[in-house]
C-alpha positions as CSV (number, residue, x, y, z in Angstrom):
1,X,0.0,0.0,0.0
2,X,1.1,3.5,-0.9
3,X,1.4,6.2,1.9
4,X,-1.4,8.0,-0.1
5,X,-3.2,5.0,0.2
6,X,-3.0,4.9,4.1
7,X,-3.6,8.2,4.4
8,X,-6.9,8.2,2.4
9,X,-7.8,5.2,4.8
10,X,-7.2,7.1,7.8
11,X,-9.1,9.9,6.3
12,X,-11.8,8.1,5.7
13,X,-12.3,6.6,8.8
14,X,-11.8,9.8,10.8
15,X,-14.6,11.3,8.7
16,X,-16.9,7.8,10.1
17,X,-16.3,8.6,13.0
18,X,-17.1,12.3,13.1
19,X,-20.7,11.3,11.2
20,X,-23.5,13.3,12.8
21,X,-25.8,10.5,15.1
22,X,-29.6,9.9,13.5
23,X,-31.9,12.9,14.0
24,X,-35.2,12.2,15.4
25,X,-37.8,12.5,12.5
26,X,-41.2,12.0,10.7
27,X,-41.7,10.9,6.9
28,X,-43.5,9.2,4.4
29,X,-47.2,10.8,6.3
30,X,-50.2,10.4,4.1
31,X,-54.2,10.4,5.2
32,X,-56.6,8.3,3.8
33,X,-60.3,9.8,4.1
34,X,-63.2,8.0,5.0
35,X,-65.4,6.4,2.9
36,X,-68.5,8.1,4.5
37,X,-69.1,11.4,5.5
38,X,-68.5,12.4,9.2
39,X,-66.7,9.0,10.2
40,X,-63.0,9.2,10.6
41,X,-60.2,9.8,8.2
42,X,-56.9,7.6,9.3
43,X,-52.9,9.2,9.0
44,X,-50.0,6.8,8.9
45,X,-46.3,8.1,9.0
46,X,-42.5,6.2,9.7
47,X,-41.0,7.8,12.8
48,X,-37.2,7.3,12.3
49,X,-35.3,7.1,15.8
50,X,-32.3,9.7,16.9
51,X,-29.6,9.1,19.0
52,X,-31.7,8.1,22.1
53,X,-34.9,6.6,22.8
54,X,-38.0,8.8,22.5
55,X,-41.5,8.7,23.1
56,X,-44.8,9.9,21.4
57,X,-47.4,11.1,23.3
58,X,-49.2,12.8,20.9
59,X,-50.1,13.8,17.3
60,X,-52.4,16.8,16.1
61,X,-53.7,18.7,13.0
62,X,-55.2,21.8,12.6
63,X,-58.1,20.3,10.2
64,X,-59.3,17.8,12.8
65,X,-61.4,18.6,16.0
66,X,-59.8,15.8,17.7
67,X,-56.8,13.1,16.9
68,X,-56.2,9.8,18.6
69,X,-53.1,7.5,18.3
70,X,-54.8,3.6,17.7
71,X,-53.5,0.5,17.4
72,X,-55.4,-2.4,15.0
73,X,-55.2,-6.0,15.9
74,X,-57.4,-9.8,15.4
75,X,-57.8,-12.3,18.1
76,X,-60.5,-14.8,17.6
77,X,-61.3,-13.9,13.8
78,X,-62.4,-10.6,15.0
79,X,-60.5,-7.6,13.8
80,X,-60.6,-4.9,16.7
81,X,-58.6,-1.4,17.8
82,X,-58.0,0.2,20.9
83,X,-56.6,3.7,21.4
84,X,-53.0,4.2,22.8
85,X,-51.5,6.9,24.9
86,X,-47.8,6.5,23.8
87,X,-45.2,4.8,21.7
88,X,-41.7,4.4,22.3
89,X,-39.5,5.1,19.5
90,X,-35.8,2.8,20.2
91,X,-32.9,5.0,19.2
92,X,-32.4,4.2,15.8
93,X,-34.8,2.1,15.1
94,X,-37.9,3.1,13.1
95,X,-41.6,2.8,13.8
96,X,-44.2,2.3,10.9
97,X,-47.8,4.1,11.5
98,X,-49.3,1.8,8.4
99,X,-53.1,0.6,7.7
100,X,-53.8,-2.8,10.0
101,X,-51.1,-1.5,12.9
102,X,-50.7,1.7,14.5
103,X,-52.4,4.5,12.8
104,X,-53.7,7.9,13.9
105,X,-57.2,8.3,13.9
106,X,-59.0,11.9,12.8
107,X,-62.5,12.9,14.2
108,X,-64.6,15.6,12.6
109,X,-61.6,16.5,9.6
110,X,-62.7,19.5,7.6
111,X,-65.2,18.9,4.9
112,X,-63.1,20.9,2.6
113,X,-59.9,18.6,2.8
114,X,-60.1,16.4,0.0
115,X,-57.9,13.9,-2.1
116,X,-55.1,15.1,-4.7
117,X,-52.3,17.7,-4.3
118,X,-53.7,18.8,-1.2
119,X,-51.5,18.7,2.2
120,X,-52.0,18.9,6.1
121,X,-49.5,19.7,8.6
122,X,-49.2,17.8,11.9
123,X,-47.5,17.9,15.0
124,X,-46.0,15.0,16.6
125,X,-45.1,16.0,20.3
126,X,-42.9,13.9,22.4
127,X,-42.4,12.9,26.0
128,X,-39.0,15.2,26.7
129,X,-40.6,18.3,24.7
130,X,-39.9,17.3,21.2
131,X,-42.1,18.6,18.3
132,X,-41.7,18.0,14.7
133,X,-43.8,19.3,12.2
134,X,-44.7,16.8,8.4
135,X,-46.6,17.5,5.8
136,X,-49.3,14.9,4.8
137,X,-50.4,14.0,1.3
138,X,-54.5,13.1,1.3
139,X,-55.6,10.0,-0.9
140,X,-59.2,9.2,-1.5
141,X,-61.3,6.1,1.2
142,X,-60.0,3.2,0.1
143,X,-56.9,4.4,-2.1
144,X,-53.5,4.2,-0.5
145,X,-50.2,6.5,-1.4
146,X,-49.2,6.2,-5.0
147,X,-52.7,5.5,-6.3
């Protein structure tokens, strides 16, 4: 090996080492309205994990009169959901909000929010203070993203 050589290796792995850690953060949100009128719409997102565990505690929008974090699941041949106060986030590890698991559910969304180029903003607060604002794309009841 050269002594260029070993001095692009040790450049190299002085820049991997100074890499910045994983940021807390919130991507990929989309909404998918309801099929009828007045029943709610349902958001999904991937949280992507920093540096340190973090935790969730809550999720708004300014075009819903309320928002609830919910979690779907079957036992028994019977599909069910229950709401959910929290979810942990493990340090670099990311957390899928996706139809048939966690999902945010939206009560009483604006009538005038409807599918195409249209986006909503929403908060995602966290346990030590954390908030992180993401656009959502809307898609139609029974579309998904990329329809």
């Amino acid at each position: 090996m050269t002594t260029r050589g070993i001095f692009a290796g040790i450049a190299l792995a002085a820049m991997t080492g100074c890499a910045q850690p994983a940021q807390l953060s919130v991507d990929g949100a989309w909404v998918r309205l309801a099929a009828v009128p007045r029943n709610p719409a349902a958001a999904y997102f991937t949280i992507h994990g920093g540096a340190t565990d973090a935790t969730l505690i809550n999720v708004t929008t300014d075009v819903a009169i309320r928002a609830e974090m919910h979690e779907s699941m079957s036992a028994g041949g019977m599909a069910s959901m229950k709401p959910i106060a929290r979810v942990v986030i493990p340090a670099k590890t990311d957390v899928v909000f996706a139809p048939g698991g966690r999902h945010v559910m939206l009560f009483n969304m604006n009538p005038g929010i409807t599918p195409g180029d249209r986006r909503i903003t929403f908060t995602f607060s966290f346990a030590d203070g954390t908030r992180i604002l993401q656009n959502a794309t809307i898609v139609g009841a029974g579309d998904t993203l990329g329809k």
